[in-house]
C-alpha positions as CSV (number, residue, x, y, z in Angstrom):
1,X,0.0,0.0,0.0
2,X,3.1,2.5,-0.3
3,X,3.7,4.4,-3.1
4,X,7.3,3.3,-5.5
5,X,8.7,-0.2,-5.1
6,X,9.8,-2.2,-2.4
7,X,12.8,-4.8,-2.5
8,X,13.0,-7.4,0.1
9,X,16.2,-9.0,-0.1
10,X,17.5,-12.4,1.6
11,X,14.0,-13.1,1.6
12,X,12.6,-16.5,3.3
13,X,11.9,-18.9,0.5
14,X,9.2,-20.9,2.4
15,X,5.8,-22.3,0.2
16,X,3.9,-20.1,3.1
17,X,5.7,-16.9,1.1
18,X,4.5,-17.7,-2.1
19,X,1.0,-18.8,-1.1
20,X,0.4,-15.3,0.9
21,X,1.9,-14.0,-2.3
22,X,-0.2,-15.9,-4.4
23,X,-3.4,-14.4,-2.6
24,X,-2.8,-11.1,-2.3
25,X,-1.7,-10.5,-5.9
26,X,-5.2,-12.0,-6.5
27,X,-6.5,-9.3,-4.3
28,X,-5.1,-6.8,-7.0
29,X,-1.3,-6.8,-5.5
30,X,2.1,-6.3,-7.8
31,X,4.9,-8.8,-6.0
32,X,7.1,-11.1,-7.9
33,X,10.2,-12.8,-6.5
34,X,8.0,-14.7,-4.0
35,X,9.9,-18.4,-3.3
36,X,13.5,-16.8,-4.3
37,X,15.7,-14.5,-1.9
38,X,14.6,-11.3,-3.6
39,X,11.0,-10.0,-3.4
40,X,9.5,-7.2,-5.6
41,X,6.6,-5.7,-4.1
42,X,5.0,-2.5,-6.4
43,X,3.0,0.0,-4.1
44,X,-0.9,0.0,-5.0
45,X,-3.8,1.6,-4.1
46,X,-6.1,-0.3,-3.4
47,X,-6.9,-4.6,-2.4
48,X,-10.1,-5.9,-3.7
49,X,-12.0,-9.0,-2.2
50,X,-11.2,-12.4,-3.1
51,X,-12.0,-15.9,-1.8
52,X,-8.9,-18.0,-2.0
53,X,-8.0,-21.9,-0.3
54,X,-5.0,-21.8,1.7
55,X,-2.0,-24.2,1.3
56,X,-2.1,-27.1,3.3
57,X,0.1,-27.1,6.8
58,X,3.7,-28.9,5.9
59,X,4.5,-28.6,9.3
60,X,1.3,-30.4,10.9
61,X,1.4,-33.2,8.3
62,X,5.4,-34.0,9.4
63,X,4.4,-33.6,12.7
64,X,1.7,-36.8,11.9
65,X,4.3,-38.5,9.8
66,X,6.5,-38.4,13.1
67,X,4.0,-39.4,15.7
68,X,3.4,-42.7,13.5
69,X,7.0,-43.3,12.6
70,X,8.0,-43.1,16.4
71,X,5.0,-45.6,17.6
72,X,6.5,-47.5,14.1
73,X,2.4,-47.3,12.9
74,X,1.2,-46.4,9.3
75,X,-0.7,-43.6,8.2
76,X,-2.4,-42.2,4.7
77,X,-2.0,-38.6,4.8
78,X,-4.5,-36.9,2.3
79,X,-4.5,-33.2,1.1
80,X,-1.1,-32.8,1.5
81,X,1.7,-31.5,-1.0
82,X,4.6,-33.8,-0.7
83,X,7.4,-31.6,-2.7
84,X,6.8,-29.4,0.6
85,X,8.3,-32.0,2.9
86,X,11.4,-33.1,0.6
87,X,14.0,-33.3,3.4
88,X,12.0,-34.4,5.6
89,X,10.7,-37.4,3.8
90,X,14.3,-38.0,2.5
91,X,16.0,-38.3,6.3
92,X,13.1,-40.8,6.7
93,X,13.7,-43.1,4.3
94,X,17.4,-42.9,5.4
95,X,15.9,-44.2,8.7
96,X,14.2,-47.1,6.6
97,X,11.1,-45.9,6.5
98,X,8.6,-46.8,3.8
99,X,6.5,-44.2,1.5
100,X,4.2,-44.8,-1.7
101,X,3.6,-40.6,-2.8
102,X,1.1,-39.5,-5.0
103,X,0.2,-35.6,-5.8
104,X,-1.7,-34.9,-3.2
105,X,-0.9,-37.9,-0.7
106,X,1.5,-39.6,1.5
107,X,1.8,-43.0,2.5
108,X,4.0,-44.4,5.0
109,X,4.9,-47.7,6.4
110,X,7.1,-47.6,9.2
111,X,9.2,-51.0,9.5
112,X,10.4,-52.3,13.2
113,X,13.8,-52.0,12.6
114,X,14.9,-48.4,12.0
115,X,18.4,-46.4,11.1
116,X,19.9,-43.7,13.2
117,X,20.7,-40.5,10.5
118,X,22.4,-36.9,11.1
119,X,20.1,-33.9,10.3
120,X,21.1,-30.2,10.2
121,X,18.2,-27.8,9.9
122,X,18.3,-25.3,7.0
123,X,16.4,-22.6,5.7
124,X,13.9,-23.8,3.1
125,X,14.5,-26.0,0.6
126,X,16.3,-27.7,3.7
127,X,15.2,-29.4,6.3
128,X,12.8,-27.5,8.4
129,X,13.3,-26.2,11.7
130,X,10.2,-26.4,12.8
131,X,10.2,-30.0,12.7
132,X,13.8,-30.7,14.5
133,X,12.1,-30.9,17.7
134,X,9.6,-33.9,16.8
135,X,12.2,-35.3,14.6
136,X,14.3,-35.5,17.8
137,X,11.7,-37.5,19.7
138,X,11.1,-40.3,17.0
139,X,15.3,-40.9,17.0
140,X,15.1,-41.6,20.4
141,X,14.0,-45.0,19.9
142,X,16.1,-45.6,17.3
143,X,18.6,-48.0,17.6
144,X,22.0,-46.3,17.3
145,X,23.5,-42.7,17.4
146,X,21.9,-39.9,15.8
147,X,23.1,-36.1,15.6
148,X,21.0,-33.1,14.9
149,X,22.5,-29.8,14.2
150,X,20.3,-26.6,15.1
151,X,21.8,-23.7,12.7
152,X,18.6,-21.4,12.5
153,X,17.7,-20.7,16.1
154,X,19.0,-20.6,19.4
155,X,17.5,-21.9,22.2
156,X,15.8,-25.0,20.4
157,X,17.0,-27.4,22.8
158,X,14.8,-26.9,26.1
159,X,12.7,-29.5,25.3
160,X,15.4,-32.1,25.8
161,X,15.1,-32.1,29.3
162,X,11.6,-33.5,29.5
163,X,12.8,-36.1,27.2
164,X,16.0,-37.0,29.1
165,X,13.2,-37.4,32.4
166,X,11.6,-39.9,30.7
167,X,14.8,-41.9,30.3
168,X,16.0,-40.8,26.5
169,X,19.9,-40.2,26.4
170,X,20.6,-37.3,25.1
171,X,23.4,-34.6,25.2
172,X,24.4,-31.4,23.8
173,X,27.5,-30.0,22.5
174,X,26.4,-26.1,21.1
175,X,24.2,-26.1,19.2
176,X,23.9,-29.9,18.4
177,X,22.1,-32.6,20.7
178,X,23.4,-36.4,19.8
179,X,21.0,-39.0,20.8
180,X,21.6,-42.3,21.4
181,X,18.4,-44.4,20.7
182,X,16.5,-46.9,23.7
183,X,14.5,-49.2,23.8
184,X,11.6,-47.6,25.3
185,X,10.9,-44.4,27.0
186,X,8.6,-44.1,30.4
187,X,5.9,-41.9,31.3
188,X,6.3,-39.0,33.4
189,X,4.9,-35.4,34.7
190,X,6.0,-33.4,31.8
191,X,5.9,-30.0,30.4
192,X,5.7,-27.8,27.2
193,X,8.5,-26.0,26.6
194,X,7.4,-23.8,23.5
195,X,5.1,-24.8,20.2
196,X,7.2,-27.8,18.1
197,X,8.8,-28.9,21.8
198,X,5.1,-29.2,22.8
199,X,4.8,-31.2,20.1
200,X,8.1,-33.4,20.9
201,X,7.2,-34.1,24.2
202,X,3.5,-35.5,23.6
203,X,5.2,-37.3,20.4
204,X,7.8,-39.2,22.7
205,X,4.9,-39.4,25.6
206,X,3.1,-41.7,22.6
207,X,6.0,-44.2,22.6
208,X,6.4,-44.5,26.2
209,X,5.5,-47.1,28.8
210,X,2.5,-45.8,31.1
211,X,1.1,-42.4,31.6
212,X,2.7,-39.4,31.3
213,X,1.0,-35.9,32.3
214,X,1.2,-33.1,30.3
215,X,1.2,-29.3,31.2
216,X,1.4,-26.0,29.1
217,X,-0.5,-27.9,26.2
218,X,-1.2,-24.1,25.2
219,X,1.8,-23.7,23.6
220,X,0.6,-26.2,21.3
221,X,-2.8,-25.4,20.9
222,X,-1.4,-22.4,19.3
223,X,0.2,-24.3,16.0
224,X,-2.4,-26.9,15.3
225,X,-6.1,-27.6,15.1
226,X,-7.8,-30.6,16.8
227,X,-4.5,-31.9,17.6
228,X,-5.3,-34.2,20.0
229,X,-8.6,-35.4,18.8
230,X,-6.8,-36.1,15.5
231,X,-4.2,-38.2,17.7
232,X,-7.3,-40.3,18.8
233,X,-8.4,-41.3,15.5
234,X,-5.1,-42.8,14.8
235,X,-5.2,-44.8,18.0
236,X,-3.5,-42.2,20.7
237,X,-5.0,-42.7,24.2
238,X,-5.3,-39.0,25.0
239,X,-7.4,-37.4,27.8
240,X,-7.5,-33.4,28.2
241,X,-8.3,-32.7,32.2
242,X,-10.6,-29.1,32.7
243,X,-8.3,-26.3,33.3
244,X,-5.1,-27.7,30.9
């Protein structure tokens, strides 16, 4: 809405970027660039109305595709854009996992016997990370030692504490955690550290023996829609208590 031309520059490159930009140029906006590092926005006037279907959440569907691998279940995911998830499905198939991929579809099979990998996280087209923190949770059953480098934010790592409670062996070194896979975590009193932890710690909660409790769900409730109730359908034994 300003008069002249706008250039972003070092730009994220995210599919989010380009379907915002996607919508508001059908709204009557002038932006090219959108999914490089260099944006061109042209001031306007004026927006008109539009009606316009949002891209589907990359980040939710991984986080599915890591709640089944780490319980070693299999899941159909529909309405889904698999070129999104590219790394991600790539490290999991380096971990053995099994996927038949359509257009708008993901299948995975997730076999008993699994292989330990080393992930850094990278801005987009690399691996995402918003999904180092679930990632994290499924290799800690897996057999062997993985290593996960955080290189896009600080302070990524709190969640790792509720995992190491509930007998995962992890440690950090910087700005990498190396995990070395057990056989089975147990259930604890646990605690939401921030959104994508949230979503580690009820991930690693689902392989674990008993019943863990868990508080601060808000910060999850925050990044994804029916969560838990979606959970349930594929089997999770979830309860939400009044007042969590």
């Amino acid at each position: 809405m300003l008069n002249g031309k706008v250039v972003i520059k070092n730009a994220a490159m995210e599919p989010e970027i380009v379907d915002l930009s996607n919508m508001l140029n059908k709204m009557g906006a002038k932006i090219t660039g959108a999914g490089s590092n260099i944006i061109r926005i042209q001031g306007i006037t004026d927006l008109k109305e539009t009606s316009y279907n949002i891209m589907p959440d990359r980040i939710e569907a991984g986080t599915y595709l890591l709640a089944v691998a780490a319980t070693r279940g299999n899941i159909k995911l529909n309405k889904v854009i698999p070129e999104h998830l590219n790394s991600v499905l790539s490290k999991l198939e380096e971990c053995g996992v099994k996927f038949t991929i359509t257009k708008d579809s993901i299948y995975m099979e997730t076999p008993s016997k699994l292989n330990p990998v080393e992930i850094k996280t990278l801005p987009y087209p690399g691996f995402p990370t918003d999904l180092q923190q679930p990632f994290s949770s499924f290799l800690c059953t897996v057999k062997g030692t993985s290593i996960i480098t955080e290189t896009i934010f600080e302070s990524r790592f709190k969640f790792i504490q509720e995992l190491v409670r509930m007998g995962a062996k992890i440690t950090q070194e910087g700005n990498t955690i190396i995990i070395n896979g057990v056989r089975k975590l147990h259930g604890t009193t646990l605690e939401c550290t921030d959104l994508r932890g949230g979503a580690a710690v009820i991930i690693a909660a689902l392989t674990s023996r008993g019943t863990s409790r868990i508080s601060k769900i808000e910060y999850v409730d925050r990044g994804y829609s029916n969560l838990y109730l979606k959970l349930q359908k594929l089997g999770a034994k979830i309860n939400l208590e009044m007042g969590d």
